[in-house]
N, C-alpha and C positions, 0 to 999 in steps of 0.2 A: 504494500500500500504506500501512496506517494505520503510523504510530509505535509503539514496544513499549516498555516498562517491563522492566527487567530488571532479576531479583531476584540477588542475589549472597550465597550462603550461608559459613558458616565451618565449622569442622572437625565440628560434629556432622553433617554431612553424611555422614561415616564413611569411605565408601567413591569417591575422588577414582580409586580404581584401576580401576574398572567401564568408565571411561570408555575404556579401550584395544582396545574393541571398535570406535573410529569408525578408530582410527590407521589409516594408509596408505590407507582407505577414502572418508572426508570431506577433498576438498584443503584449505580454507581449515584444519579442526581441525587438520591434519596439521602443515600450515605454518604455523601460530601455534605448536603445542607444541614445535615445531624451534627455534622462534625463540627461545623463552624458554629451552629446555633448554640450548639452545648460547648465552646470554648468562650461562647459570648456571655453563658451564667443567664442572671436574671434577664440582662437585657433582651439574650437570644429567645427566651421563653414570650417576654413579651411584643417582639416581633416575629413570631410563630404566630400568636394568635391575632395577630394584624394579616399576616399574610394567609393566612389560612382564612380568615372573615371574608376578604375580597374585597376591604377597603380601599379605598384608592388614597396613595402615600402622600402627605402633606408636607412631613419638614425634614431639615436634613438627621436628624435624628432618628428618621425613619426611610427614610430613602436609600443614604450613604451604605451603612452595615447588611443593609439586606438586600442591594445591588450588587454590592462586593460576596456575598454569600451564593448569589445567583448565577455573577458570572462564572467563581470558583467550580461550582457543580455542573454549569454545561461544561467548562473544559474538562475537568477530569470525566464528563461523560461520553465527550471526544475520543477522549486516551482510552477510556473502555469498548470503544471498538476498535481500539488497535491502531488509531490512528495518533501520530506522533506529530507534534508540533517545530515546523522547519522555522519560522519564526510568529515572535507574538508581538503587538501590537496594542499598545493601551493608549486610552483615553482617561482622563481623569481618575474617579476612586479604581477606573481599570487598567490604572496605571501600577495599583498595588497588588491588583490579582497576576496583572503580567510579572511582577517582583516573583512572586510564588511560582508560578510557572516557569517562568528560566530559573529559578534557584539560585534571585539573587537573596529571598528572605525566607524563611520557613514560616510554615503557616501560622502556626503559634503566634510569633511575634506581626505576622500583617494582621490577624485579625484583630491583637492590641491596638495594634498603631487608628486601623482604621475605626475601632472606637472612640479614642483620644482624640481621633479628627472630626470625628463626627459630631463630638460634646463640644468642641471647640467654635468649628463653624455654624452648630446653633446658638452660638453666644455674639456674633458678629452683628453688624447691622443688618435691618433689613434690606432684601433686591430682588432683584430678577434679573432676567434675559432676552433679549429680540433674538432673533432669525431675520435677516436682512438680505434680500435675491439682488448680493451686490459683492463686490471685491472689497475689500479691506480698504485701498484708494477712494473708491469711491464714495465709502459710506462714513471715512474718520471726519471730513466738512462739514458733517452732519450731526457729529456726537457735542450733547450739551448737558452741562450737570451733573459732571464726574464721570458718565459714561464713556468703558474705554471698550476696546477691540478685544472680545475675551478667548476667540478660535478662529481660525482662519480655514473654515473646512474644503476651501472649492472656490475655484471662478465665481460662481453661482451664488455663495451662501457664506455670510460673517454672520457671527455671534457677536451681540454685543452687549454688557452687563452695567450695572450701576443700580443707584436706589430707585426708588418706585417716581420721584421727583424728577430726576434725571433721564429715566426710562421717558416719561410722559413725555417731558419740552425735547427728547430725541425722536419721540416716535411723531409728531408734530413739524419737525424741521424734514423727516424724511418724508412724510408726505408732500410737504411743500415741494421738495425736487422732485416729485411723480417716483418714488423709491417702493418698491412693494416690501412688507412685513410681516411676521409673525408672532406673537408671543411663545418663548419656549418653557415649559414645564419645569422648573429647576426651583429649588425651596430657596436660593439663595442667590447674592450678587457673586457667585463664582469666578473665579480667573481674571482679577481685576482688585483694585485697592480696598476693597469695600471688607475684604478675609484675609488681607495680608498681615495685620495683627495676630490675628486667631491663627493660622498658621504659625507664624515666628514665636507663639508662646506654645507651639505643639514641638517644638524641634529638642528639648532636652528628653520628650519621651523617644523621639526617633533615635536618638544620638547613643539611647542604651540600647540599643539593635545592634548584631554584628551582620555586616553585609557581605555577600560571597559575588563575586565577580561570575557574571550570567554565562552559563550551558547551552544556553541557547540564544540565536540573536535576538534581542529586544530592541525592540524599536518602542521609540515616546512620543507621545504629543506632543509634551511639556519642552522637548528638546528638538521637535522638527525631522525626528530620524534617530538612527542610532547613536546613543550618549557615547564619551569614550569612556573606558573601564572604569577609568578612574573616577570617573562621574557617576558613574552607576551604583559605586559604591558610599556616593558620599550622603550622609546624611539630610543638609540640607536641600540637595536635590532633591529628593524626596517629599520633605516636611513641606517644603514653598512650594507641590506645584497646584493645591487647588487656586493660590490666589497668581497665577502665573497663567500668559494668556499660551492656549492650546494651537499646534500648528499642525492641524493633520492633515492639509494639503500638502506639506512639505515631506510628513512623516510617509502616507501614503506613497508618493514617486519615489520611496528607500526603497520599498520593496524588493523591485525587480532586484536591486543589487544585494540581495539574500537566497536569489533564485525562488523564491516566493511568489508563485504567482494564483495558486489557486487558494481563495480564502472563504473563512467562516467566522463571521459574526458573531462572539458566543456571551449573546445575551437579549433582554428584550429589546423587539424593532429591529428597525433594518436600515439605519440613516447613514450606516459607519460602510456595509455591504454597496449601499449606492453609491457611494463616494470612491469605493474602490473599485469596481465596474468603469468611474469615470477616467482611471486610471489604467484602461486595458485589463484588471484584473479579472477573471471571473471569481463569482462572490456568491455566495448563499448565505442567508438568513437561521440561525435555527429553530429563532422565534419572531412571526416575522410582523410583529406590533399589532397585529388582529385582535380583539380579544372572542373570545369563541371558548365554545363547550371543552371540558377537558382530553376529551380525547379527539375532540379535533389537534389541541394543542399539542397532543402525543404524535400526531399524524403526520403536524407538519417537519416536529423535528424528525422522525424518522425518515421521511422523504430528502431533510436535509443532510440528512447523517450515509442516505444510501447515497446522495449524489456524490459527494466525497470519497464515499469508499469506493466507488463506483470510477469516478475521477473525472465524472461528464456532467456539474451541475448546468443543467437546462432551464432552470425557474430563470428569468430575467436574466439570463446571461448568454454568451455567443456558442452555437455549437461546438460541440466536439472537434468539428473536422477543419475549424477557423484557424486555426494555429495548435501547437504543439503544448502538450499539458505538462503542466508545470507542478511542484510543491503548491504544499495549501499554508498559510498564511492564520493565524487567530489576533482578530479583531477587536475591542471591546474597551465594555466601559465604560457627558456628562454629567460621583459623588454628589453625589450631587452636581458635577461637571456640564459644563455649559453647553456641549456640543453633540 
């Protein structure tokens, strides 16, 4: 079986709660989310029974830890069919599930850290995010009220973050230039000044971590492509990237030079899969942001798990017979992360 790439998205993913259609159904998903939930203690108990209700997630309190829980259990769901990851790829809190995946942090200590981050960034001010069908060029003329450039995902599409005041008189001035928008789902002003506090008072828990230099190649948002070792090992990289703006159009075009080209998405939606598709990648979804019956939910990721094994996904992406197959690629990932 080829190698996969997997994409690891952040909180605009929205909905990390869909995924409780695989619970008790997928062993390996089941017993990854046991494992993280029960290193989480009380909190993991009481985000079980949030995600198990069907509530749809409000703050990052509830977002962050049970994003990061969700992505962890589709990759190792990956790995349990034998398919092995050629490179990983994170976005935001799936910047810390990609840490565990290459083996630059054991899981024990991400699932710390990403508590720590989670208590931290709901103590920040309030914000949000736009989605903006513009280049980073075009749309910074635009930004007013603290609002900065939070992800660069695509020609097509900036993320932009700031408070609720700043969002407004920005979403106001892009109208005015004929700029089309979106509100994105994100509990918080992400990847921009608004968390940069809360982060810089998370970095003495990062800093009692020991980091192993990655097994696999990692690729970051937080870093545009692949960090060098020595970065990868370093603490503050780490700790600073929720309030640090995400470049996954940049990180995305590393790819190929990992030999990476066939990827999967491994978490909810599919915003991280489209973006790499734009990139010549072929890309699959394993959840692909529908919300639907549970065993629909079963259905699609085994559809998605056959294309891969398979090495011909066809959902949204170019035939077989268009070029030559490649490694597959894991995706994901924005902590609430903006993108």
């Amino acid at each position: 079986m080829p190698p996969v790439a997997l994409l690891l998205p952040g909180a605009g993913a929205q909905y990390p709660a869909m995924a409780y259609g695989l619970y008790r159904y997928e062993p390996a998903f089941t017993t990854a989310m046991d494992t993280v939930l029960g290193l989480m203690g009380q909190t993991g108990e009481r985000l079980y029974r949030l995600w198990s209700s069907g509530a749809r997630l409000r703050t990052v309190a509830e977002v962050h830890p049970l994003l990061f829980a969700v992505c962890h259990a589709l990759s190792e769901t990956v790995r349990d069919r034998g398919l092995r990851p050629g490179a990983v790829l994170g976005q935001s809190v799936g910047e810390l599930v990609a840490a565990v995946q290459t083996g630059v942090l054991p899981l024990t200590d991400a699932v710390r850290l990403v508590a720590v981050q989670a208590e931290a960034l709901a103590g920040a001010p309030a914000g949000g995010a736009l989605a903006v069908a513009a280049a980073p060029p075009a749309v910074s003329p635009f930004l007013r009220g603290g609002t900065v450039v939070a992800a660069s995902n695509g020609p097509g599409q900036t993320i932009v973050s700031g408070s609720e005041f700043g969002l407004a008189a920005t979403r106001r001035a892009l109208e005015g230039a004929g700029l089309t928008w979106m509100r994105v789902q994100v509990p918080a002003g992400l990847h921009g000044p608004l968390v940069a506090e809360a982060c810089r008072d998370t970095l003495p828990a990062f800093e009692e971590s020991a980091y192993t230099i990655p097994h696999t190649p990692l690729l970051s948002g937080c870093a545009g492509g692949r960090p060098e070792p020595e970065r990868a090992v370093d603490p503050e990289f780490w700790a600073l990237q929720p309030s640090r703006p995400v470049l996954l159009d940049a990180a995305l075009a590393q790819l190929t030079t990992v030999g990476a080209l066939l990827c999967a998405e491994v978490g909810p939606g599919h915003g991280l899969a489209v973006q790499a598709r734009r990139h010549g990648h072929r890309a699959v979804s394993l959840l692909d942001g529908c919300m639907g019956a549970p065993h629909e939910e079963r259905d699609r990721l085994r559809q998605a798990l056959d294309c891969l094994v398979l090495g011909d996904p066809t959902e949204r992406a170019p035939r077989a017979d268009d070029g030559p197959r490649a490694s597959v690629a894991w995706l994901r990932p924005p902590g609430g992360g903006s993108a």
